[in-house]
C-alpha positions as CSV (number, residue, x, y, z in Angstrom):
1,X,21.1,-16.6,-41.0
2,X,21.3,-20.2,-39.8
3,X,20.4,-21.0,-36.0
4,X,24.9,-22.3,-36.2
5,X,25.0,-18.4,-36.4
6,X,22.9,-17.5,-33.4
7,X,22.7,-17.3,-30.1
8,X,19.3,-16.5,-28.7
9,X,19.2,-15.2,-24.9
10,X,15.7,-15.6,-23.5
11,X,15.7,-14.1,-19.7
12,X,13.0,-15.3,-18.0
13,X,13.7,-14.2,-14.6
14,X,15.6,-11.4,-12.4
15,X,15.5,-8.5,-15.5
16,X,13.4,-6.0,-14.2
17,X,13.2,-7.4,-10.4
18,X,14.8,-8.9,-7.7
19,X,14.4,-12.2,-7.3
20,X,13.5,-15.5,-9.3
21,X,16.4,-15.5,-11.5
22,X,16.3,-17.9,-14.9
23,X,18.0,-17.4,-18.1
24,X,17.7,-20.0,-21.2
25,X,20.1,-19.7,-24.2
26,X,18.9,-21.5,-27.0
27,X,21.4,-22.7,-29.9
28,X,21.2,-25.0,-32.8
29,X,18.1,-26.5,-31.3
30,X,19.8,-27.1,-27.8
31,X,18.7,-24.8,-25.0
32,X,20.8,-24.6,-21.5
33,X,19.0,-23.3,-18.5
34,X,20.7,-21.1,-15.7
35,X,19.4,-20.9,-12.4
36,X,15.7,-21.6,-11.5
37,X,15.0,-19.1,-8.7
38,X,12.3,-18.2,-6.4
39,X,10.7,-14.2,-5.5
40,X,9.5,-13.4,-2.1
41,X,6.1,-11.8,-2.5
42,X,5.8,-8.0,-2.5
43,X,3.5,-6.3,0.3
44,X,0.0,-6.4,-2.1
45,X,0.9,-10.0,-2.7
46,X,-1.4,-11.0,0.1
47,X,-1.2,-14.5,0.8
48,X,1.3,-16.1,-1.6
49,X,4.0,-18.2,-0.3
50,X,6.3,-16.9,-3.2
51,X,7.1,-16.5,-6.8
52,X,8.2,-18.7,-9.3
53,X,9.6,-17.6,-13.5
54,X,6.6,-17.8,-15.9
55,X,8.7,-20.9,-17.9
56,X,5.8,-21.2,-20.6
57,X,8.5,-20.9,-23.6
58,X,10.3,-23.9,-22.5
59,X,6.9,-26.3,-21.9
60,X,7.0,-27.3,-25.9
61,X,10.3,-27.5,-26.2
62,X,11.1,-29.7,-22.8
63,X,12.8,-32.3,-25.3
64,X,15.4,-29.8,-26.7
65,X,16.5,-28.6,-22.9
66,X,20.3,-30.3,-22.4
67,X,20.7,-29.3,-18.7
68,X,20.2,-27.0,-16.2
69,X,23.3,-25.4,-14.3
70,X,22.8,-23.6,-10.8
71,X,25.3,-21.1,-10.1
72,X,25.1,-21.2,-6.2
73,X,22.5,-22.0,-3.6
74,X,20.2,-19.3,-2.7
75,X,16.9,-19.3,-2.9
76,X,16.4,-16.5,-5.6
77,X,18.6,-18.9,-8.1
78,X,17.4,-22.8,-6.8
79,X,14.0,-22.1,-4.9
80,X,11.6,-23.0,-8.6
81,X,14.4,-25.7,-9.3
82,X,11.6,-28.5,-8.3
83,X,8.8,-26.7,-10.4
84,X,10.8,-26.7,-13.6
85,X,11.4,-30.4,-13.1
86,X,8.3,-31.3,-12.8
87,X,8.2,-29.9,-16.6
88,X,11.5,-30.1,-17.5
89,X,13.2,-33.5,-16.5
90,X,16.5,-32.4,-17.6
91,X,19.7,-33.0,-15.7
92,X,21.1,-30.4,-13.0
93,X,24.5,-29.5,-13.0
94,X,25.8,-28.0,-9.8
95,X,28.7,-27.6,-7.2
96,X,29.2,-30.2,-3.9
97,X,27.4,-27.2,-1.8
98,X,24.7,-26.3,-4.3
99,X,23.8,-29.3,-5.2
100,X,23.5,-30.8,-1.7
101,X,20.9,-28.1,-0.7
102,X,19.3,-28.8,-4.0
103,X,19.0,-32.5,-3.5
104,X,17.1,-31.7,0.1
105,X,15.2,-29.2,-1.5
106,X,13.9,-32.3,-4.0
107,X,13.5,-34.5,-1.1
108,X,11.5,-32.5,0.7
109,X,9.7,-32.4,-2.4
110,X,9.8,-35.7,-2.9
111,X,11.5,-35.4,-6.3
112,X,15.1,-36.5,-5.1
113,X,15.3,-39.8,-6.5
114,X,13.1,-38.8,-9.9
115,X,16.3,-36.5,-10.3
116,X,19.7,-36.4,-12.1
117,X,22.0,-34.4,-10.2
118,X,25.3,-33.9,-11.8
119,X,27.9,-33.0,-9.3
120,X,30.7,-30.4,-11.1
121,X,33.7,-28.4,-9.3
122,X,34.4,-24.6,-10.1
123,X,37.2,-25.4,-12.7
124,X,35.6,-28.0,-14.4
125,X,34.2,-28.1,-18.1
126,X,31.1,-29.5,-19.0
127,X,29.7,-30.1,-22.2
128,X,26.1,-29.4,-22.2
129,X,24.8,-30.6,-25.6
130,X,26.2,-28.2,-28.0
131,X,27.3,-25.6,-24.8
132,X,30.4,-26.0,-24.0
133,X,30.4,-24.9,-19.9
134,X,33.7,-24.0,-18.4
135,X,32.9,-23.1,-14.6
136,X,35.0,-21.0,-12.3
137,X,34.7,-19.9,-8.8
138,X,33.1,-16.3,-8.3
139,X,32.8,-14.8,-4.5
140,X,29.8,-13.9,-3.0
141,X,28.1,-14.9,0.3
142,X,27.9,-18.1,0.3
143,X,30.8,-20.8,-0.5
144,X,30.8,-22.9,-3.6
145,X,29.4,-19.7,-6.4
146,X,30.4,-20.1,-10.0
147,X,30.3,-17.3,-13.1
148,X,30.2,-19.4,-16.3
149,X,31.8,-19.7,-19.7
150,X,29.5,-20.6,-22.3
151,X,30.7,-21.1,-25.8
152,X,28.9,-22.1,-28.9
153,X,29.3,-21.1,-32.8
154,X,27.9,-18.1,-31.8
155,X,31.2,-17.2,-29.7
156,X,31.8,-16.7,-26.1
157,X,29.3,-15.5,-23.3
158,X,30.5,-15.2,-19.6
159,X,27.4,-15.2,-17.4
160,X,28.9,-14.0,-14.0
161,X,25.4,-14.6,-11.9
162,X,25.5,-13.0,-8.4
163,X,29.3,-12.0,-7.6
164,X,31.3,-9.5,-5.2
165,X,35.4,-9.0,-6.1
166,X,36.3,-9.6,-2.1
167,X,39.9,-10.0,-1.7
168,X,39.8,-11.5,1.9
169,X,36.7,-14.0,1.7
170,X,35.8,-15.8,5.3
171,X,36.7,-19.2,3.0
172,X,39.9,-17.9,1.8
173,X,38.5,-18.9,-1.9
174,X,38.8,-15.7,-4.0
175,X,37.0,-15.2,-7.6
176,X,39.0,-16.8,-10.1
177,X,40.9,-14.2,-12.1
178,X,43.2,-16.0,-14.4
179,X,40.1,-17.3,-15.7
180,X,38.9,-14.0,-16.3
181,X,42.2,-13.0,-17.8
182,X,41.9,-15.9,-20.2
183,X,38.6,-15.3,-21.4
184,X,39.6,-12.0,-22.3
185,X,42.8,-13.0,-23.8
186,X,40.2,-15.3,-26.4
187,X,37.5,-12.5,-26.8
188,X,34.4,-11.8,-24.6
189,X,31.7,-12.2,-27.4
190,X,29.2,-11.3,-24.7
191,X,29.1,-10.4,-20.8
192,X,25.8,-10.7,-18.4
193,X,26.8,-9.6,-15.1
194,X,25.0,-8.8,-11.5
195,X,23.3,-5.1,-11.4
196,X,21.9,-5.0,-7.8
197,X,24.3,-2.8,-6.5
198,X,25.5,-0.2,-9.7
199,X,23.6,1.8,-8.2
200,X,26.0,1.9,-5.0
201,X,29.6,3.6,-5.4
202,X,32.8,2.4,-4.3
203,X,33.5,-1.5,-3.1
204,X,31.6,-3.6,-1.1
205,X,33.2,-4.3,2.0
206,X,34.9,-7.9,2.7
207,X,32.7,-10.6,4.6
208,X,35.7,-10.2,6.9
209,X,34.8,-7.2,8.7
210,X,31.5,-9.2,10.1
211,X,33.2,-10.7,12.2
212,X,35.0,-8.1,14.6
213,X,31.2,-7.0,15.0
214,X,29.6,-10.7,16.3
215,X,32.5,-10.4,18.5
216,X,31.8,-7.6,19.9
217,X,28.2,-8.2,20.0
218,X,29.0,-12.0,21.8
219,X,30.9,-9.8,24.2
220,X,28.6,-7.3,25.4
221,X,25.4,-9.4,25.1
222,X,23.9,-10.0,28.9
223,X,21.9,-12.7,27.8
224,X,20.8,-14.8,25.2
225,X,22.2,-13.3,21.4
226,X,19.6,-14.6,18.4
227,X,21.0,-14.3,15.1
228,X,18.7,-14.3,11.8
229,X,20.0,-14.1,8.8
230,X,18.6,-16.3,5.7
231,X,19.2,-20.6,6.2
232,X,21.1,-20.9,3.1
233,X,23.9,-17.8,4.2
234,X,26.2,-20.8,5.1
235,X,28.8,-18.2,5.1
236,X,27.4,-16.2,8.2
237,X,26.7,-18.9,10.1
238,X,30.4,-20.2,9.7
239,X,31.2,-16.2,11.4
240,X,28.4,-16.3,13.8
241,X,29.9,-20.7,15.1
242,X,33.5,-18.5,15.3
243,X,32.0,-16.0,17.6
244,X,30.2,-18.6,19.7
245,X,33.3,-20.4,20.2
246,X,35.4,-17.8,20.8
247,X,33.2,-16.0,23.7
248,X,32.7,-20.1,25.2
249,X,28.7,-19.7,24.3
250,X,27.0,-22.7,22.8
251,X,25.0,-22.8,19.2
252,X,21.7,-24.0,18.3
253,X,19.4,-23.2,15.4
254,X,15.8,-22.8,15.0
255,X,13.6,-24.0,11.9
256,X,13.6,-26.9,10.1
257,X,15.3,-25.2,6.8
258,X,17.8,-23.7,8.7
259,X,19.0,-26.8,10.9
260,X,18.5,-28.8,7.6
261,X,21.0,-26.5,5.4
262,X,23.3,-26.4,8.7
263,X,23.4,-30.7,8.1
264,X,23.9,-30.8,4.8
265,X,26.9,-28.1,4.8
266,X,28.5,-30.0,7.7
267,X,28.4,-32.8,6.3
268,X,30.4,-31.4,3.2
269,X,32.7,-29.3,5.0
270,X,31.3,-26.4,4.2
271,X,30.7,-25.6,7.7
272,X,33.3,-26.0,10.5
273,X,31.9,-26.5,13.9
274,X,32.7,-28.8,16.4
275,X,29.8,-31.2,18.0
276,X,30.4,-30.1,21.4
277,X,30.0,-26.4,20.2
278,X,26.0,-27.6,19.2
279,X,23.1,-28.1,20.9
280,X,19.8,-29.1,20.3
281,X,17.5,-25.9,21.3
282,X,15.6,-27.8,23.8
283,X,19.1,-27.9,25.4
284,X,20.3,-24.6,24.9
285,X,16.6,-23.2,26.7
286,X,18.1,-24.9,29.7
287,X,21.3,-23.0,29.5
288,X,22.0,-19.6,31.2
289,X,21.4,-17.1,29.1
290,X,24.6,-15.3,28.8
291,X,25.8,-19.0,27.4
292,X,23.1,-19.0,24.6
293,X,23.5,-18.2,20.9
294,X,20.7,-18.9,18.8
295,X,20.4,-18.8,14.7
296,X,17.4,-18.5,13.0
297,X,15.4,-17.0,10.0
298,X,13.2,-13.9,9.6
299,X,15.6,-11.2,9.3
300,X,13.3,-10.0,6.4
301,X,10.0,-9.7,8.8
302,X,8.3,-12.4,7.5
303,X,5.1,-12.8,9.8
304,X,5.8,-16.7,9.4
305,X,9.2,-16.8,10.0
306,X,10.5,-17.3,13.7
307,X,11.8,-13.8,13.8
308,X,8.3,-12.6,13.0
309,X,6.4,-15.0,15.2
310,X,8.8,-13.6,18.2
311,X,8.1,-10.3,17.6
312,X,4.2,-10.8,17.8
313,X,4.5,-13.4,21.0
314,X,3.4,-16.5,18.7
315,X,6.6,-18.6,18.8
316,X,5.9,-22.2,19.7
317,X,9.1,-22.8,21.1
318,X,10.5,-19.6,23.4
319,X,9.9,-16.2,23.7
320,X,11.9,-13.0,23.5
321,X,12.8,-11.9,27.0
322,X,14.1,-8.7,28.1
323,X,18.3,-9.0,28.0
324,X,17.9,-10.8,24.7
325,X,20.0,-9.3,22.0
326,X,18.3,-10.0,18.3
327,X,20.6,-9.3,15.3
328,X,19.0,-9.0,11.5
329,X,22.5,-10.1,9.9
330,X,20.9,-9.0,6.4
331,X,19.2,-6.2,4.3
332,X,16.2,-5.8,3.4
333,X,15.3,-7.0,0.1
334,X,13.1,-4.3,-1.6
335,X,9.4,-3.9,-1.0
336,X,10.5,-6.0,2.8
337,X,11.3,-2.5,4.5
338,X,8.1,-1.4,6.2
339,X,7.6,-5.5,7.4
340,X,11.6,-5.6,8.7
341,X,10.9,-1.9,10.3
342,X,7.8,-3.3,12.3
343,X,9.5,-6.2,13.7
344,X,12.2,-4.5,14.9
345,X,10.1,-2.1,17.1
346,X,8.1,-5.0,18.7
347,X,10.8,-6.7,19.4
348,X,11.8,-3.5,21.1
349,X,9.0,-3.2,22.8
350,X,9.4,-6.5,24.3
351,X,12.5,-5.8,26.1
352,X,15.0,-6.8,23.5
353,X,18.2,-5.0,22.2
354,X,17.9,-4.9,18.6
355,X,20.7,-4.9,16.1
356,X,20.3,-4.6,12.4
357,X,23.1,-3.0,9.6
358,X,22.2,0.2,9.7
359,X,23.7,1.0,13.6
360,X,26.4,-1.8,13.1
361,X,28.4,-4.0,10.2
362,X,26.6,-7.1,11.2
363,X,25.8,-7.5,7.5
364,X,27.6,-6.6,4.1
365,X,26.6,-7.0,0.8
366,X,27.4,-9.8,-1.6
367,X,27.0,-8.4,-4.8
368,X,29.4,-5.9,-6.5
369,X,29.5,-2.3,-6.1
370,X,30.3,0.0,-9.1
371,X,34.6,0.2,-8.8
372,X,34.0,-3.9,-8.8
373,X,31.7,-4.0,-11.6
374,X,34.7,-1.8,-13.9
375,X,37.7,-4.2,-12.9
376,X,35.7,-6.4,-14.4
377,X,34.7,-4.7,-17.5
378,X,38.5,-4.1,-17.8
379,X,39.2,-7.8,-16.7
380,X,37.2,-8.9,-19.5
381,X,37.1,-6.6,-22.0
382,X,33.5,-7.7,-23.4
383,X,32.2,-6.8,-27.2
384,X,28.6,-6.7,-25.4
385,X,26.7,-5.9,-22.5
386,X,23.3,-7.7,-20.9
387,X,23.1,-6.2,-17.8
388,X,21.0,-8.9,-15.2
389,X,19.9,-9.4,-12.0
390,X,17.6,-5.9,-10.7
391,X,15.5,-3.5,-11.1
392,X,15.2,-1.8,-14.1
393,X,16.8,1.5,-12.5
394,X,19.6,-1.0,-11.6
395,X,20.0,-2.4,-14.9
396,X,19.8,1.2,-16.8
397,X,22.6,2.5,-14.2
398,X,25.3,-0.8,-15.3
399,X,24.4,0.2,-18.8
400,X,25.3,3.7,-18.0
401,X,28.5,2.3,-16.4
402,X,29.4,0.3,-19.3
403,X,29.5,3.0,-21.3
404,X,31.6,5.0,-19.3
405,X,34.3,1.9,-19.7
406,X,33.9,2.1,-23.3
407,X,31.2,-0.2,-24.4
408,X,29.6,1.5,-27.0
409,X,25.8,2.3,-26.5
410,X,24.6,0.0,-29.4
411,X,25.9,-2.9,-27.7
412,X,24.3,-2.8,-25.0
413,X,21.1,-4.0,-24.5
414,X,19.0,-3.5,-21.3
415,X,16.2,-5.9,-21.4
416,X,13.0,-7.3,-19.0
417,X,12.2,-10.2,-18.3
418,X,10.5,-12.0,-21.5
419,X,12.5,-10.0,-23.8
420,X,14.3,-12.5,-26.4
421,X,18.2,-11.3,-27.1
422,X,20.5,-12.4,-30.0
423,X,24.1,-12.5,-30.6
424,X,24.5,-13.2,-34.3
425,X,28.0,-12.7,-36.3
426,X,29.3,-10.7,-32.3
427,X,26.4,-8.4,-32.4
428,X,23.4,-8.1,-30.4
429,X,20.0,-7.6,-31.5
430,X,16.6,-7.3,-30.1
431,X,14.0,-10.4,-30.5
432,X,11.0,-11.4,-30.2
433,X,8.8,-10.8,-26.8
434,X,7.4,-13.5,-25.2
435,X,5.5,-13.8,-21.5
436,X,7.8,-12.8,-18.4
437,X,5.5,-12.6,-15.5
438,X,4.6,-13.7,-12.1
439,X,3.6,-17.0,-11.4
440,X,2.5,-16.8,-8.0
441,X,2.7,-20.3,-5.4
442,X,-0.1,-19.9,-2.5
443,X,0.2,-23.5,-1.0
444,X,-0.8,-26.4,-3.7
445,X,-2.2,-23.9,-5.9
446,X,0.9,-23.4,-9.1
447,X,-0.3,-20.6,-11.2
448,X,-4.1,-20.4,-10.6
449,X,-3.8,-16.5,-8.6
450,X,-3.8,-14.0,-11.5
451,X,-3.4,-10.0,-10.8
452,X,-7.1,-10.3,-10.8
453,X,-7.5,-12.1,-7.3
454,X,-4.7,-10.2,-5.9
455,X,-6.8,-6.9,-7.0
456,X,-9.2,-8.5,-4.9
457,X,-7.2,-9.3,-2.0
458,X,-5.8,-6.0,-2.0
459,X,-9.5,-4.5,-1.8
460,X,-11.1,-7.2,1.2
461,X,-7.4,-6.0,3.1
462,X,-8.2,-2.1,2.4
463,X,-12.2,-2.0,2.3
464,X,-13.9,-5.7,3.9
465,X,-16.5,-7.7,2.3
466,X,-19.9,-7.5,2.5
467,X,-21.7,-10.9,1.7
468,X,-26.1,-11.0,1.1
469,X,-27.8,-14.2,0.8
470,X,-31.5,-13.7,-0.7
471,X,-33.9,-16.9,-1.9
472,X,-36.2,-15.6,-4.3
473,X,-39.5,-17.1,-5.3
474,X,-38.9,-18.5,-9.1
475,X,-42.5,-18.4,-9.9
476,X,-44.1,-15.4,-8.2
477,X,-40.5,-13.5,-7.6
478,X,-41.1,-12.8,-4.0
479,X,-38.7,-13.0,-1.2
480,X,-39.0,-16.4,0.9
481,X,-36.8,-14.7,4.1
482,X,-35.6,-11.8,4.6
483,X,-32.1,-10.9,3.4
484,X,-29.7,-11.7,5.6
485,X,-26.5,-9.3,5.4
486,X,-22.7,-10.2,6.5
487,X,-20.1,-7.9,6.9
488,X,-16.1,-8.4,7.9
489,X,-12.9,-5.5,7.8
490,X,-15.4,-3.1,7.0
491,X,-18.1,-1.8,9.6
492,X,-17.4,-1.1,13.3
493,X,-20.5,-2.2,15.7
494,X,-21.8,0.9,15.5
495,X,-21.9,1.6,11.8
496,X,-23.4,-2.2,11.2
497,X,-26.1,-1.5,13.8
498,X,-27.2,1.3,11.8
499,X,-26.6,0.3,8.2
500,X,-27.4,-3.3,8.0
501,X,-30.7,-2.9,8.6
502,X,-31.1,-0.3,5.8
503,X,-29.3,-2.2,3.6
504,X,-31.9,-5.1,4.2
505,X,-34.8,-2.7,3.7
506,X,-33.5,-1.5,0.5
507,X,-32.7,-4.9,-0.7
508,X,-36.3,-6.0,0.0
509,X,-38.0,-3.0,-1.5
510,X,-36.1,-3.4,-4.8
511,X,-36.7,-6.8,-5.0
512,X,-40.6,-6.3,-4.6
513,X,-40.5,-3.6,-7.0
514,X,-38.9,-5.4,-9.9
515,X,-36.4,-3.0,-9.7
516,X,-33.7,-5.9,-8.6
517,X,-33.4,-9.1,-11.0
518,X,-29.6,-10.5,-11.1
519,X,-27.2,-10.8,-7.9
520,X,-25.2,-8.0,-9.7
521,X,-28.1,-5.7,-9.6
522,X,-28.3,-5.9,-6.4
523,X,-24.5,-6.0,-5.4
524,X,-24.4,-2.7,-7.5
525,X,-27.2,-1.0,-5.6
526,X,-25.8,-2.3,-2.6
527,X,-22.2,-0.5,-3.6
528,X,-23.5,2.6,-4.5
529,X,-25.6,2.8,-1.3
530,X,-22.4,2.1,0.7
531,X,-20.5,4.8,-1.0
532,X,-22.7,7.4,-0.6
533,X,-22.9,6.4,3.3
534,X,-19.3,5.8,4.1
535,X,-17.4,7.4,0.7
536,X,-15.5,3.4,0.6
537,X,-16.0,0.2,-1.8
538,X,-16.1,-2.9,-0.2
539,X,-16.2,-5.9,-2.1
540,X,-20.0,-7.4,-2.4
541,X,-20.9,-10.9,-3.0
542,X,-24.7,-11.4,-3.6
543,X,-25.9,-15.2,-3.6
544,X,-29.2,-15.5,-4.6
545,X,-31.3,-19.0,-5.2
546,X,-34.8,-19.5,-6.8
547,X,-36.6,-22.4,-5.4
C-alpha cells in the first residue's frame, strides 16, 4: 500500500484520560495536528502545575507538520498549545473566540508575535497541505466550538471534539446539522467523537436551565454571591452578567486569567455586559454586600486557586464572611473529588452557604450523553468508530454503544493514547505503538519529573525524610563529629527524642566497626532500624564526605 492509500491516526492525548487532548493524522507525508491540551495533575501528582501530551513522534518530523487546528478554547484542548510551538512552529488555525484566548495564552508566554495565528469561521474550508478542513459549529459550553471534516485520498474523517446536541444554547448557535446530514449523504469513511459521558443515559440538559437557578440564587442571597466556575466557561459567565443585572447587583472578577479571558471575549462580542454593570473588585469590596457578585476560579479545589485560598483564610484580597453565598458552577473532573469535597466544608465552616450541582442545577454538562451520542451515529451513518476523549471505561462503553447502532465490532477500534490507527481502502487497522505518557510541567522544569520522583514525593508526603550527614576520616576511617541526624513529616517530639539519639549511636558504632562503608550502607541500616521501631519507611538521604 502507498501512504495516497492511508490514513494514519496517532492519538497522543485524551484516549485513556481526561484531559490533554492531541490527535495527529499523518497522510502522504503531511501531518495535521488537532488540539494541544493541558491535564490537571491527579492527587499523587504532588507538586506539578499540570500536564502536557508526550509529542516525541512529531519532534523529527516538525518539517512535515502543515498546521495545527484548535477546536474550542479550553484548557484541556489549548493549554500545551505554546509547548508544541516551541517545537513545532507550524501555523494555528482557530475560531475569533479561540484564537483570541490563544493569542493571550502566547503573550503571556511571550510567544505571540513568534506566532502564525490563522483566524477561520465555523463554515469555512481550509486546506491544510494535503487535508482538506471543512469546519462547522458544534455546541458545547463555551461559544465558538467546531467538529471537523477532514478529507484526504484515504476518504472522510469527522472528528467531532468535545460536543453536546443542545437544542436551546444560551447563544442561540446550535450544532450544525445540515452539515452532518451532508457528510453522511457523501459517506463517513471514519467518526472520532466525545466519550466522557456514554457512560451517562438520557440527554444532557440545555445550558438554559442554569439560568432560572443564578436567579434564584441572586434572589435569595443575603450578601455577597461568589461564583467559580473555570476562566475560560465564557458561556457561564454570560448567565451569571444576566443574573447580576437582572437582581440590580454589580460584577467583578478575581484572578488575572479570569479578568483576562473576560477582556478578550468582550472585546469580541462573545460576552455581553454593559460597563456600568462592572467593577473593579477594589470597588465592589466597598459595596454592600447584598449588591456584590463576584466570579472567580477554583471550583475544582485547587489549593492555589482563589476558591481554595478562601477556604483556608490565605486570600490576599478578601475573605469569606458569614452571609456569603459560594457557588461551584462545575463538576468535578475526576481524581478532583476529595480536594472539591474539602473546600466546600471549610468554606462551611466559615460561615458561608455553599452551593455546588449536586443540591442545585447551577452546572450542566457539556459533553453528550448516550441518546445524543446515537442521533449522531444515525446523523452520520459512519463506516468506523474511534471513540476519544475519556477514560478507558468511557471509551469501551461508546464502543459498546456503537454496536448497538449497528457498527459492526471489527470497525471499531478502542485505542490509548500512543496507539497508532489506520484507515486504508475504509477499513481500520491497528498500528504501530509509540510513547503516550505524561509529561509533567512543575514551574520551568518541561519533562525532567519522571514517575520515579513522583514515587518519591508520594513517600516524603506518606512517610517524611530522614536526612544524616557523617565526615569520615579518608585515611584512618574514623568519624571527625558525630552524626548529626534530621528528620521532617516523620517523628513527633517525642519519638525523635527517643530515637535520634539511637540512630546516632548505631551509626557511630557501625562506622567504627567497619561494618558501614558507602552512604547506602548506612541509609539501609538506618531503614531497617526504623522499621522495626515504628513498622514505616521514610525516605533516607545519607551524605557522607572524606576529608
Amino acid at each position: 500500500m502507498s501512504e495516497k492509500d492511508t490514513l494514519r491516526i496517532i492519538p497522543l492525548g485524551g484516549l485513556g484520560e481526561i484531559g490533554k487532548n492531541m490527535t495527529a493524522y499523518e497522510y502522504d507525508g503531511n501531518i495535521l495536528i488537532v488540539d494541544a491540551g493541558i491535564m490537571f495533575p491527579l492527587n499523587d501528582m504532588l507538586g506539578v502545575d499540570y500536564i502536557i501530551p508526550d509529542f516525541q513522534y512529531l519532534l523529527d518530523k516538525a518539517d512535515r507538520v502543515r498546521g495545527i487546528v484548535i477546536t474550542h478554547g479550553h484548557e484541556d484542548h489549548i493549554g500545551a498549545v505554546h509547548h508544541v510551538l516551541d517545537a513545532i512552529p507550524a501555523p494555528v488555525y482557530a475560531t475569533p473566540l479561540t484564537l483570541g484566548l490563544i493569542e493571550g495564552k502566547l503573550t503571556r508566554n511571550g510567544k505571540a508575535s513568534k506566532s502564525d495565528l490563522r483566524r477561520v469561521h465555523a463554515g469555512e474550508t481550509v486546506q491544510i497541505g494535503k487535508f482538506k478542513v471543512e469546519t462547522f459549529h458544534i455546541c458545547h459550553s463555551i461559544p465558538d466550538a467546531i467538529g471537523l471534516g477532514i478529507t484526504t485520498g484515504a476518504g472522510l474523517v469527522v472528528h467531532m471534539s468535545d460536543f453536546k446536541l443542545d437544542q436551546t444554547p444560551v447563544d442561540g448557535w446550535v450544532t450544525d446539522y445540515a452539515k452532518l446530514a451532508e457528510f453522511s449523504r457523501r459517506g463517513v469513511d471514519l467518526l472520532l467523537s466525545d466519550s466522557t459521558n456514554a457512560e451517562r443515559p438520557g440527554w444532557t440538559p440545555s445550558e438554559k436551565v442554569i439560568g432560572p437557578a443564578f436567579d434564584q440564587v441572586m434572589a435569595n442571597a443575603p450578601g455577597r454571591v461568589i461564583v467559580a466556575t473555570f476562566a475560560s466557561s465564557i458561556s457561564r459567565i454570560q448567565q451569571v452578567a444576566d443574573s447580576a443585572m437582572k437582581y440590580k447587583r454589580k460584577l467583578t472578577f478575581a484572578g488575572s486569567s479570569m479578568v483576562e479571558n473576560v477582556r478578550i471575549a468582550r472585546n469580541l462580542g462573545y460576552l455581553k455586559i454593559p460597563d456600568a454593570t462592572i467593577v473593579s473588585l477594589e470597588q465592589a469590596l466597598t459595596l454592600s454586600d447584598n449588591k456584590v457578585v463576584i466570579m472567580c476560579t477554583g471550583s475544582q479545589g485547587e489549593p492555589s486557586s482563589i476558591i481554595g485560598r478562601l477556604s483556608t483564610g490565605s486570600n490576599r484580597q478578601f475573605d469569606v464572611k458569614p452571609g456569603d453565598t459560594i457557588v461551584l458552577s462545575s463538576h468535578p473532573i475526576p481524581g478532583n473529588e476529595e480536594a472539591v469535597s474539602r473546600a466546600i466544608n471549610r468554606l462551611l465552616r466559615l460561615g458561608a452557604e455553599v452551593i455546588y450541582d449536586a443540591i442545585a442545577p447551577v452546572h450542566v454538562s457539556g459533553h453528550a450523553s448516550q441518546e445524543e451520542q446515537k442521533l449522531l451515529f444515525n446523523l452520520l451513518r459512519p463506516r468506523n468508530f474511534l471513540p476519544i476523549h475519556g477514560e478507558l471505561r468511557q471509551l469501551k462503553r461508546h464502543a459498546w454503544l456503537a454496536e448497538q447502532m449497528g457498527i459492526p465490532k471489527r470497525n471499531i477500534a478502542v485505542v490509548e493514547n500512543g496507539q497508532i490507527v489506520e484507515l486504508r481502502n475504509g477499513k481500520l487497522r491497528i498500528g504501530e505503538r509509540i510513547p503516550g505518557g505524561y509529561i509533567f510541567v512543575d514551574g520551568e522544569s518541561i519533562g525532567d519529573i519522571d514517575h520515579d520522583v513522583m514515587k518519591e514525593r508520594a513517600q516524603l508526603a506518606r512517610n517524611g525524610i530522614v536526612v544524616i550527614d557523617l565526615s569520615i576520616d579518608k585515611v584512618h576511617g574514623n568519624l571527625l563529629h558525630e552524626p548529626e541526624v534530621l528528620t521532617r513529616g516523620f517523628l513527633s517530639p517525642d519519638d525523635a527524642e527517643r530515637l535520634i539519639p539511637e540512630i546516632r549511636k548505631r551509626v557511630v558504632m557501625a562506622v567504627q566497626s567497619g561494618g558501614l562503608e558507602t552512604d547506602k550502607d548506612i541509609a539501609n541500616a538506618v531503614k531497617d532500624y526504623l522499621y522495626r521501631q515504628t513498622r514505616r519507611r521514610p525516605l533516607v538521604f545519607v551524605t557522607l564526605s572524606r576529608t
